[in-house]
C-alpha positions as CSV (number, residue, x, y, z in Angstrom):
1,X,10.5,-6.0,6.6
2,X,6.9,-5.4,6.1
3,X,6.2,-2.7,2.9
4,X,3.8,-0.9,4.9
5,X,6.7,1.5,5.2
6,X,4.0,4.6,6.2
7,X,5.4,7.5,4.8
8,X,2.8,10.7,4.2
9,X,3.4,13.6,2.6
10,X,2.3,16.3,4.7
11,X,3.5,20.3,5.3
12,X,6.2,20.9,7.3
13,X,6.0,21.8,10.7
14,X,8.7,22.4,13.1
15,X,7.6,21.4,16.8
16,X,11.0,22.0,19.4
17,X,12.6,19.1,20.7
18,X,11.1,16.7,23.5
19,X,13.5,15.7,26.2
20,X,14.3,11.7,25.7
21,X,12.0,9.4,28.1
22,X,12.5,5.8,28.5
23,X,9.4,4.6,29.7
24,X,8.9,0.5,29.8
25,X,5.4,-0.9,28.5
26,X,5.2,-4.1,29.0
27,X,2.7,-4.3,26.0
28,X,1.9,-8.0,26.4
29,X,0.2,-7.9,29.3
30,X,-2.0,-5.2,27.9
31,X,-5.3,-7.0,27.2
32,X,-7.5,-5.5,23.7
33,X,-9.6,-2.7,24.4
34,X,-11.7,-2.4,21.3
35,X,-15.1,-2.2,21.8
36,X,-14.8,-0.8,25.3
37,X,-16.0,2.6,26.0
38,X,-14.8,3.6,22.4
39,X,-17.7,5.3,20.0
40,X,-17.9,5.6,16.4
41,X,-16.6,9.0,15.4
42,X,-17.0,11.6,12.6
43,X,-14.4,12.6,10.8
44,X,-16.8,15.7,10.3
45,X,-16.1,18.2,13.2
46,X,-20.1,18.6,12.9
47,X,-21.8,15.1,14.1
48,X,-24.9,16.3,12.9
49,X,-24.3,15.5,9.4
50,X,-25.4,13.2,8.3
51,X,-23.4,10.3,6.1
52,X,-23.9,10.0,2.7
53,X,-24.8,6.5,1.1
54,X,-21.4,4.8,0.0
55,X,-20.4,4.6,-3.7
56,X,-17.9,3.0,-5.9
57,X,-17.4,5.3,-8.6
58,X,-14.8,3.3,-11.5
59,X,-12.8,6.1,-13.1
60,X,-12.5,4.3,-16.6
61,X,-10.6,5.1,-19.8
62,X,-9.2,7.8,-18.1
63,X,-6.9,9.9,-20.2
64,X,-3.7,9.8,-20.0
65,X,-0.6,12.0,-21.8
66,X,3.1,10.6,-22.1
67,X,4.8,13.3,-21.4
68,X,8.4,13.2,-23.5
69,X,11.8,14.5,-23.4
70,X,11.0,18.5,-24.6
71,X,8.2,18.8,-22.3
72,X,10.4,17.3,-19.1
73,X,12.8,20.5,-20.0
74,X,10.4,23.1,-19.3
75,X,9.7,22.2,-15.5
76,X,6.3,20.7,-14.6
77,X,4.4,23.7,-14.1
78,X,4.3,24.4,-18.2
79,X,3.6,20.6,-18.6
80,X,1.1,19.8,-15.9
81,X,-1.6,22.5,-15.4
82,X,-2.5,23.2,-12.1
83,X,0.4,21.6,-10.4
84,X,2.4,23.2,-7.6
85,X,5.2,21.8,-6.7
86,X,8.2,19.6,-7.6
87,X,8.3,16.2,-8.3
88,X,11.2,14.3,-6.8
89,X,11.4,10.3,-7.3
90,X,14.1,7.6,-6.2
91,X,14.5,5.1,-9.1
92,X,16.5,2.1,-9.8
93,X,18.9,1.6,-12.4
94,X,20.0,-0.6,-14.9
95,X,22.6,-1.8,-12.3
96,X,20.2,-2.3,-9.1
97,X,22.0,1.4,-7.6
98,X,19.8,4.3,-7.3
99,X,18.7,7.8,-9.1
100,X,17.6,10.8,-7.5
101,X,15.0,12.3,-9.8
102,X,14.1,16.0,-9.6
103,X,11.7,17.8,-12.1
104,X,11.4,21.5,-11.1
105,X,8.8,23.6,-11.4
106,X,10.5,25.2,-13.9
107,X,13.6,24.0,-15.6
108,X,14.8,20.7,-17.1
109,X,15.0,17.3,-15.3
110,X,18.1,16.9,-13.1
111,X,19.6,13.5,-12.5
112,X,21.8,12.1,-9.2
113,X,23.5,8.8,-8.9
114,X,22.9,7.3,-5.4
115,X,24.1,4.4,-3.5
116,X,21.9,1.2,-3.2
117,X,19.6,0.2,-0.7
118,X,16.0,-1.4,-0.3
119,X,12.6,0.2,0.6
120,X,13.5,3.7,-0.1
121,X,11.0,6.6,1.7
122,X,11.1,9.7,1.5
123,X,10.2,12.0,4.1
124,X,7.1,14.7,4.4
125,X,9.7,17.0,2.8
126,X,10.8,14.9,0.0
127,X,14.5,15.9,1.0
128,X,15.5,13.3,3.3
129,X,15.4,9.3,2.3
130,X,15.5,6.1,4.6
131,X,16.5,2.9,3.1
132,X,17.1,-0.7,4.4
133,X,19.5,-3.2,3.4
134,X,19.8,-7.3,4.9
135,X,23.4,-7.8,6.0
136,X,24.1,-11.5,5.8
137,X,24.8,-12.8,9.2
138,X,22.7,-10.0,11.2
139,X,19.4,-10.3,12.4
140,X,17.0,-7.4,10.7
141,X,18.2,-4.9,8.5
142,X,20.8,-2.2,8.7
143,X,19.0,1.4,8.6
144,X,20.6,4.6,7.0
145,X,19.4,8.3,6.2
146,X,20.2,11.3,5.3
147,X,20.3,13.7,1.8
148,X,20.8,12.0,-2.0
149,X,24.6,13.0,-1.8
150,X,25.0,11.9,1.7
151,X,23.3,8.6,3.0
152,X,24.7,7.3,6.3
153,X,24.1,4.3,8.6
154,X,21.8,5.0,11.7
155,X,21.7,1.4,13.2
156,X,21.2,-2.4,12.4
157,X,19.3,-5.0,14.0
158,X,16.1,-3.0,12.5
159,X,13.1,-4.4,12.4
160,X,10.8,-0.9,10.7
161,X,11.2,2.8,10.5
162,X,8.6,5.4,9.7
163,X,8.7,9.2,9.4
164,X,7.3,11.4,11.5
165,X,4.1,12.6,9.4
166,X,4.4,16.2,9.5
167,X,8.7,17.1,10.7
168,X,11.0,17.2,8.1
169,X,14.2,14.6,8.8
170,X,12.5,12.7,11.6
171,X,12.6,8.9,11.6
172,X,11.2,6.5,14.3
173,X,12.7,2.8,14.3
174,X,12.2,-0.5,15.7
175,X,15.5,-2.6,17.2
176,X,16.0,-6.3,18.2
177,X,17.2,-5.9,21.2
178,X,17.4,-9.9,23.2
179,X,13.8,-10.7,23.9
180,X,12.6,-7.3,23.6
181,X,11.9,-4.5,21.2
182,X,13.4,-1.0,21.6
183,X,12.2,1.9,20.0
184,X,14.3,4.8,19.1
185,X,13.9,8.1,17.2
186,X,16.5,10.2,15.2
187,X,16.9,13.0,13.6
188,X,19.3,14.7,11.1
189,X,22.2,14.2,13.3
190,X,22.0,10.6,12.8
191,X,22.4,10.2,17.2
192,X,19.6,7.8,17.6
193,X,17.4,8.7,20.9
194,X,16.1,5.9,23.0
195,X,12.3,5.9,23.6
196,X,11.4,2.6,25.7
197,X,11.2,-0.9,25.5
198,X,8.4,-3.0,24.7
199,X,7.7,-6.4,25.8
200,X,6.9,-7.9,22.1
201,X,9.6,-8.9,20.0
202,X,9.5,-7.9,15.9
203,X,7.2,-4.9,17.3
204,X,6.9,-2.4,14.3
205,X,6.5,1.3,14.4
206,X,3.5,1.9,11.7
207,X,3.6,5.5,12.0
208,X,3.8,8.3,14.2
209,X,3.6,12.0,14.9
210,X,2.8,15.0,17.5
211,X,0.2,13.0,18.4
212,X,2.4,9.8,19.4
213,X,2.9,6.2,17.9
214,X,0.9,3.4,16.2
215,X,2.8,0.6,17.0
216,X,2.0,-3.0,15.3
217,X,2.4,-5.2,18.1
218,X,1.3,-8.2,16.6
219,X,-0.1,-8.9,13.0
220,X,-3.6,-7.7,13.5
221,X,-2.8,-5.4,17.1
222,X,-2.3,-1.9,17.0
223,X,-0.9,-0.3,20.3
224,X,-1.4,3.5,20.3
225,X,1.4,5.4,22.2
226,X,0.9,9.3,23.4
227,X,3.3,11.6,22.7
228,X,5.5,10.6,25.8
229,X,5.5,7.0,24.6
230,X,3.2,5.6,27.4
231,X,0.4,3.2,26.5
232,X,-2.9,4.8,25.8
233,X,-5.4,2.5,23.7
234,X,-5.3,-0.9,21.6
235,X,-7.2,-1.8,18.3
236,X,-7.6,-4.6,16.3
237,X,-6.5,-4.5,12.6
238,X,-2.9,-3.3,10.6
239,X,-2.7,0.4,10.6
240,X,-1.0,1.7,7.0
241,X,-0.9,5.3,7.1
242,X,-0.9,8.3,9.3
243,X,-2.6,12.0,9.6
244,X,-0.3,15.0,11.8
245,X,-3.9,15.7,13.1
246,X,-3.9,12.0,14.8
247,X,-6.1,9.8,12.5
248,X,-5.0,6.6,10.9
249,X,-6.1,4.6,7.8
250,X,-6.6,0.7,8.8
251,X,-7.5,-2.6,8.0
252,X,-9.5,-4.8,10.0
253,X,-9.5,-7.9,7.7
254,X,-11.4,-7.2,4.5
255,X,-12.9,-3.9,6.2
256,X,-11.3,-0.5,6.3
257,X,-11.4,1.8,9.0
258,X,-10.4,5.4,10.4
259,X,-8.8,5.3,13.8
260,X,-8.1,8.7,15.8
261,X,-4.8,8.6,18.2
262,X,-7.8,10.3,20.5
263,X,-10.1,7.2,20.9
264,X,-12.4,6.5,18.8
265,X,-13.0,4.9,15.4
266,X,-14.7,5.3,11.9
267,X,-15.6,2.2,9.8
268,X,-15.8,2.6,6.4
269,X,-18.5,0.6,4.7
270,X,-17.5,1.1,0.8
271,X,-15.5,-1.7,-0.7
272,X,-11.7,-0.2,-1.8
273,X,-11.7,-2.0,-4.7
274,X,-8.0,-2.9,-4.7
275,X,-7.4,-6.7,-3.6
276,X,-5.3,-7.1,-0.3
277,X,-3.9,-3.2,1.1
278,X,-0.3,-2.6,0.3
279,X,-0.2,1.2,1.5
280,X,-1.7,4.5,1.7
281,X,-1.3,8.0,2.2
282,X,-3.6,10.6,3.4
283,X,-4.0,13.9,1.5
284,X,-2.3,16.7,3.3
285,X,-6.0,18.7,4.2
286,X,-7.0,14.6,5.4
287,X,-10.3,14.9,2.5
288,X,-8.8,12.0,0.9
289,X,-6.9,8.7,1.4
290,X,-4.9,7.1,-1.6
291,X,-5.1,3.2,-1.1
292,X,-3.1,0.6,-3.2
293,X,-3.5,-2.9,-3.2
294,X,-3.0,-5.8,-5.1
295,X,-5.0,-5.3,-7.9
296,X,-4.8,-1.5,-8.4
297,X,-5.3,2.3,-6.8
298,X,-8.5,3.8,-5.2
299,X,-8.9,7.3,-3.5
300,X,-11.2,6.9,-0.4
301,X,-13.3,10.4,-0.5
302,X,-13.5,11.1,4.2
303,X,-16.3,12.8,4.4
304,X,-18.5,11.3,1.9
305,X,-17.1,7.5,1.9
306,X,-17.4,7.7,-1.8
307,X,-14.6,5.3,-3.4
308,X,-12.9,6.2,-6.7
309,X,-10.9,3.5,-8.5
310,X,-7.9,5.2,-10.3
311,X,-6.2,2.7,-11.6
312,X,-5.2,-1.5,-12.2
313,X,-1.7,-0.8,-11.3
314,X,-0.3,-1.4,-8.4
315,X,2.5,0.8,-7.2
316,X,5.8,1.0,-4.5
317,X,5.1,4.6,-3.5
318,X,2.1,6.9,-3.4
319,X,2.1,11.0,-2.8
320,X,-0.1,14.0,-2.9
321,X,0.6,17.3,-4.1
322,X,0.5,20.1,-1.6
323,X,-3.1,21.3,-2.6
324,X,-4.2,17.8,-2.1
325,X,-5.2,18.0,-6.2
326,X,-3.2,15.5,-7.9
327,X,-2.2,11.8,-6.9
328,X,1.2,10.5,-7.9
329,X,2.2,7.2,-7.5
330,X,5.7,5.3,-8.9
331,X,5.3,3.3,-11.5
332,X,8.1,1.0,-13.7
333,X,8.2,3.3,-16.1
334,X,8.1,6.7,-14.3
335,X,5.2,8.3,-12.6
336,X,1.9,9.0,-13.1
337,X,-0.1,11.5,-11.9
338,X,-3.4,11.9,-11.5
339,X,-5.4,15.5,-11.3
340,X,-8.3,14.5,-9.6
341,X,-10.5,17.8,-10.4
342,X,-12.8,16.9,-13.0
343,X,-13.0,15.6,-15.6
344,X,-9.9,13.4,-14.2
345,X,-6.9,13.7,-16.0
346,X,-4.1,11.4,-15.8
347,X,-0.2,12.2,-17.0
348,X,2.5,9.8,-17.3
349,X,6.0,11.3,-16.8
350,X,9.5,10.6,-16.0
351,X,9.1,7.5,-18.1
352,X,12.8,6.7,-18.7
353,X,13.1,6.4,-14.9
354,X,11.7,3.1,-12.6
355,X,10.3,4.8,-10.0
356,X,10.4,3.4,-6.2
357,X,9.8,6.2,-4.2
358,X,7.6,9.6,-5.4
359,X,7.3,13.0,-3.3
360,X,6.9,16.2,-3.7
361,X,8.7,19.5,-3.2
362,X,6.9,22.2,-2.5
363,X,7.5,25.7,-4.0
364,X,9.9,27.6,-1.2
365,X,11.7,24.0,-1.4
366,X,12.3,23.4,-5.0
């Protein structure tokens, strides 16, 4: 399985349920439509304004407090200023099994033991995970969801899985299914809701939301699905993250690029700084995209284009707080997070605990 697993932490918004369709796209025989009758949009809802010339700004020696056992006691919001939320992380153990890591907003650090599993994501709530597991003798992997103290099987034969970008407990997978691909969605019931059927096998779902699905077809085609699961455009590149409002963060090669679910596309002309894209997340208000690579973190500024390197750590998992403020991202020894007001401050907490997954809880939830 790919790590582009695209999880972005978003609000929560409850949408009511779409009746199941089963449409067929026979996505092979769909030629590439980039480049035909699609302009170069603005992120801006104002096209008059005019760009900005792109920067690289390095964020050096930037500041960074350990924050130890008494601090972790009195919740994050006496430790961190400024921040408002929770912090939840999955980490791994001594023993390969998991933690579920929660540091109020006030009160001391509580602790969960979990079952195993592999690519751990959390969803836009931070209260549901999705991990994958390789059972010897099956083809893909074997999916399961659900709460810390309740993780239960969805389905095997997997090829991905994303959540939804904006509803709570809402997972989209991919499914080996003969020499086709079948796409399914499920929710907290764990009954898994067939979608359609595409033509491709090892199709991947590389995010989704109200808006529809980003599917990657092949390893440098993007299909884009509406909301009903019919075809509705095709681009060129590897999408990595997804917006509720419909735009996605890309790569074309070496060059990144902002793709809207609408039509249309944004190309970003600043280098990112980071060596070959991992992941990413957009900022819940969409002013910001986190990218990691290879070689370390950058925040992509939308509107501007200016590029701030955070960071020569890579990382598994990337977050924002709910005020789009501070940047976490799991790291082996805990999580650090970043308050990108300036001057930048960075904090390194829950050291005692590998990190593999980070989120956020946000205040009615923690």
């Amino acid at each position: 399985m790919s790590d582009r697993e695209n999880v972005v932490e978003d609000g929560l918004t409850t949408i009511p349920d779409r009746p199941p369709t089963r449409p067929t796209w026979m996505l092979g025989a769909v030629g590439f439509a980039l480049g035909l009758g699609l302009g170069v949009l603005v992120v801006s809802p104002d096209p008059a304004v005019e760009t900005p010339v792109p920067t690289t700004t390095a964020v050096a020696d930037t500041p960074e407090t350990t924050v130890g056992e008494p601090a972790l006691d009195s919740g994050v919001a006496g430790t961190i200023e400024g921040f408002p939320d929770a912090i939840v992380a999955i980490a791994r153990t001594p023993s390969t099994s998991l933690d579920h890591v929660l540091w109020p907003r006030e009160g001391e650090v509580r602790v969960r033991s979990m079952t195993g599993g592999d690519h751990a994501a959390l969803d836009t709530s931070s209260q549901f995970i999705a991990f994958s597991d390789r059972v010897p003798g099956l083809d893909g992997l074997l999916l399961s969801m659900g709460r810390f103290n309740s993780i239960q099987p969805v389905a095997s034969s997997v090829i991905s899985y994303a959540w939804h970008d904006t509803e709570a407990a809402h997972l989209s997978f991919t499914q080996f299914a003969g020499d086709l691909t079948r796409m399914y969605t499920v929710r907290a019931d764990l009954n898994p809701v067939l979608v359609g059927e595409l033509s491709v096998v090892g199709a991947s779902v590389a995010g989704w939301g109200d808006w529809g699905w980003a599917i990657q077809q092949t390893p440098d085609e993007i299909v884009l699905l509406n909301p009903e699961g019919a075809f509705k455009d095709s681009e060129v590149g590897v999408v990595f993250a997804s917006h509720g409002s419909g735009w996605l963060f890309a790569m074309e090669e070496d060059e990144a690029k902002l793709v809207s679910a609408g039509g249309g596309v944004r190309r970003i002309q600043t280098p990112l700084e980071v060596g070959t894209v991992r992941r990413a997340a957009f900022s819940p208000d969409a002013s910001r995209i986190a990218v990691v690579g290879s070689s370390g973190i950058s925040v992509l500024d939308v509107e501007t284009q200016e590029v701030s390197r955070l960071s020569d750590f890579t990382s598994l998992s990337v977050a924002w707080s709910s005020d789009s403020r501070f940047l976490l991202a799991a790291a082996p020894s805990g999580v650090a997070v970043i308050d990108l007001e300036e001057p930048v401050v960075g904090y390194r907490v829950l050291d005692a605990y590998p990190a593999v997954a980070v989120g956020v809880l946000r205040l009615q939830a923690s």
